[in-house]
C-alpha positions as CSV (number, residue, x, y, z in Angstrom):
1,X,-5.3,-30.4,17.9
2,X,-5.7,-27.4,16.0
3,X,-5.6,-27.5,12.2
4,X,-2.4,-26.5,10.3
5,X,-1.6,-25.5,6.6
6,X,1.8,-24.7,4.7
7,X,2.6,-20.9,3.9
8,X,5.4,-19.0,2.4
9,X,7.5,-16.6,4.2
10,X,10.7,-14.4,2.6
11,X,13.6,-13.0,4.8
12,X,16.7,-11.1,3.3
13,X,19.6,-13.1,4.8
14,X,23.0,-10.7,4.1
15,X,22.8,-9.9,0.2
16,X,20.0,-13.1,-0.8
17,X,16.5,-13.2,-0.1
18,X,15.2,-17.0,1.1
19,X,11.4,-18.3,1.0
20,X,10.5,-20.8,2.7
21,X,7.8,-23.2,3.3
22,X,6.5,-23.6,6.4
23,X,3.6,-25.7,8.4
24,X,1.4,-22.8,10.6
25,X,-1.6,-22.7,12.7
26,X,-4.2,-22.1,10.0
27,X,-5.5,-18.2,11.3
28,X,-9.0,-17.8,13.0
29,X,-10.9,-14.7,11.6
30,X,-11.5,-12.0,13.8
31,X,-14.1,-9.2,13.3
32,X,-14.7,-8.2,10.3
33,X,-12.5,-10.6,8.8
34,X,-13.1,-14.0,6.6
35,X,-11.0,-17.0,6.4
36,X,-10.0,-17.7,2.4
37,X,-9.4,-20.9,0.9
38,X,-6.5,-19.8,-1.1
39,X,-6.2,-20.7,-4.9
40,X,-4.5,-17.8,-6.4
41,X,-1.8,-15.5,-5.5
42,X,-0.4,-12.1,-7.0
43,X,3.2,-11.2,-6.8
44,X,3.5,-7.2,-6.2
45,X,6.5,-4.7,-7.2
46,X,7.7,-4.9,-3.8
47,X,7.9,-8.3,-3.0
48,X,9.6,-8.2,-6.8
49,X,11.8,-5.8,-5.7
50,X,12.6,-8.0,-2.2
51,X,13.2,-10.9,-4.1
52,X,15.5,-9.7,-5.8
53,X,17.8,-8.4,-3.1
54,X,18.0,-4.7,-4.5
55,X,17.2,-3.6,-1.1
56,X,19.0,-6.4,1.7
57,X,18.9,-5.6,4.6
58,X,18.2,-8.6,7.2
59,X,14.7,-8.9,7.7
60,X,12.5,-11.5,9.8
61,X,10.5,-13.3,8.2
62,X,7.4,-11.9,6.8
63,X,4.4,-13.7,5.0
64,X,4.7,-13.5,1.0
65,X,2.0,-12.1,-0.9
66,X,0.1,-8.9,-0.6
67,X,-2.8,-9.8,-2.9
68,X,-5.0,-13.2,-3.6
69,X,-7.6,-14.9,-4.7
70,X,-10.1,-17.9,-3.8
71,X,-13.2,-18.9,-2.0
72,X,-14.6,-17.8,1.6
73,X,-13.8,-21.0,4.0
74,X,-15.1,-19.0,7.8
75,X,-16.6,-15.8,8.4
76,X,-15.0,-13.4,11.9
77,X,-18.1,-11.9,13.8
78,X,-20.2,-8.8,12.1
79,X,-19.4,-10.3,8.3
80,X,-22.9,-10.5,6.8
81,X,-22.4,-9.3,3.2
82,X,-20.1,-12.4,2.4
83,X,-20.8,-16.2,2.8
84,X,-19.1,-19.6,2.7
85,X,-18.2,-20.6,-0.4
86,X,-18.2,-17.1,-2.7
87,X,-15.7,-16.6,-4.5
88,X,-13.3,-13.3,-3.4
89,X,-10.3,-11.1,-4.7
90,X,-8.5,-8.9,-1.9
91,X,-5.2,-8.1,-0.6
92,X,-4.1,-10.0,2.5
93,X,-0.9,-10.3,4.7
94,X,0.0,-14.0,3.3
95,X,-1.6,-15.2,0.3
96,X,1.4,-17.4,-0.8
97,X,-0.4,-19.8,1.8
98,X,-3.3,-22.9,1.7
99,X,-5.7,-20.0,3.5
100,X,-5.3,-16.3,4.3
101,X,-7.4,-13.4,6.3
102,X,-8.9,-10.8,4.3
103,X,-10.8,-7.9,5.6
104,X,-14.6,-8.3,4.3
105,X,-15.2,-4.4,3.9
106,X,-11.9,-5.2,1.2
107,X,-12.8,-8.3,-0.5
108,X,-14.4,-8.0,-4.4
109,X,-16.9,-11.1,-5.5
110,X,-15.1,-12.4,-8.4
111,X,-17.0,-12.4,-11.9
112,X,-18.3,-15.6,-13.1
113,X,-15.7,-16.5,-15.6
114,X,-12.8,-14.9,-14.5
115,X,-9.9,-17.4,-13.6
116,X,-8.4,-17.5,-10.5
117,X,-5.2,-15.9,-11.4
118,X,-6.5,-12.7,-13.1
119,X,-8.9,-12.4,-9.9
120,X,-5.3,-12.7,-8.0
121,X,-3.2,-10.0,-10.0
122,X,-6.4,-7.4,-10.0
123,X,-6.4,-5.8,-6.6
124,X,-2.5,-5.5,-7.3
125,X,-3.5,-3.7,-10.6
126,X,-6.3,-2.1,-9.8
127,X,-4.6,-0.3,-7.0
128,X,-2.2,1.3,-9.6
129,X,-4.6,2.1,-12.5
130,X,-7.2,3.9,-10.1
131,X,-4.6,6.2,-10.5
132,X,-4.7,7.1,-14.3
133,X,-8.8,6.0,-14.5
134,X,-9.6,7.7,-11.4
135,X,-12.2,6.2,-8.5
136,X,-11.6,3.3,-6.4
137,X,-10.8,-0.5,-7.3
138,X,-14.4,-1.6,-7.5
139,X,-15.4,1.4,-9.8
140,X,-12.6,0.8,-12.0
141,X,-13.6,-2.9,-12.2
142,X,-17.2,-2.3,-12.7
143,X,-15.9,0.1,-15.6
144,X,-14.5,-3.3,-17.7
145,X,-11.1,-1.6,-18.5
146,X,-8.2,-3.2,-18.9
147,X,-6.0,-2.4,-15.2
148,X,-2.3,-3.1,-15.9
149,X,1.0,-2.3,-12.9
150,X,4.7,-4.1,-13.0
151,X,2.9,-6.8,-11.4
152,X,1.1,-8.6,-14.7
153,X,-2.3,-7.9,-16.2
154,X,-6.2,-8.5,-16.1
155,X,-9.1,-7.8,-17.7
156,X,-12.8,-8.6,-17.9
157,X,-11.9,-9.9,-21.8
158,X,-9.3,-12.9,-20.0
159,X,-5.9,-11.2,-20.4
160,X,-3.3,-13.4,-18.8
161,X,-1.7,-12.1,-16.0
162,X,1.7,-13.2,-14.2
163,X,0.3,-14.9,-10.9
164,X,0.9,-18.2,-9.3
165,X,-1.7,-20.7,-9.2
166,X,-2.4,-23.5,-6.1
């Protein structure tokens, strides 16, 4: 019997959008991908905007949560740089869920010290501020500024972002 887990899904059913919980196959990763243990979710501008109906149209049902954070559970063939039991931060199709895929070229180790919810609203943040600071996500992190979006906020220093913890 293979293993299951519970993960959210939303769907925009005539003007409301509905998540639900549902019990599915935990995933296998495939190459270049790792299985995460899931502790940590972010909630992005989209799925904000989704939830809130502004733009309904009926939709299937699509995991919830772009971005997530928690610790590395199995390892898809060619992942070397990663191994069970780090801690990671990445964006993933599902991370409202007990485990998620992440692609390992992606994933960020996150800092000793940082909770699990400002590790979740980073990548979401990060992606936004590289904008202003210039470079990619890992630079910007490395850099210790503050990265703030519509989504919530994190820093190095222990902000409190908007996230939802497992």
């Amino acid at each position: 019997m293979n293993p299951t887990m519970k993960s959210y899904s939303l769907r925009v059913e005539g003007a409301r959008t509905v998540l639900e919980c549902n019990t599915v196959p935990v995933p296998a990763p495939g190459a270049g991908q790792m299985l995460v243990r899931m502790h940590a979710a972010g909630l992005n501008r989209g799925e904000f905007i989704a939830a809130h109906g502004l733009h309904a149209k009926a939709t299937a049902a699509k995991p919830a949560g772009a971005e997530g954070a928690g610790v590395v559970a199995a390892l898809g063939a060619g992942v070397t740089q990663w191994k069970p039991g780090d801690r990671v931060m990445g964006r993933t199709g599902g991370a409202f869920a007990e485990h998620a895929l992440v692609d390992a070229r992606e994933a960020i180790a996150i800092p000793q010290g940082m909770s699990w919810e400002a590790a979740a609203a980073e990548r979401s943040c990060s992606r936004s501020s590289t904008r202003c600071h210039g470079g990619s996500p890992r630079a910007l992190f490395r850099s210790g500024r503050t990265s703030c979006s519509s989504s919530g906020v994190a820093d190095r220093g222990g902000s409190r972002p908007r996230g939802a913890r497992r």
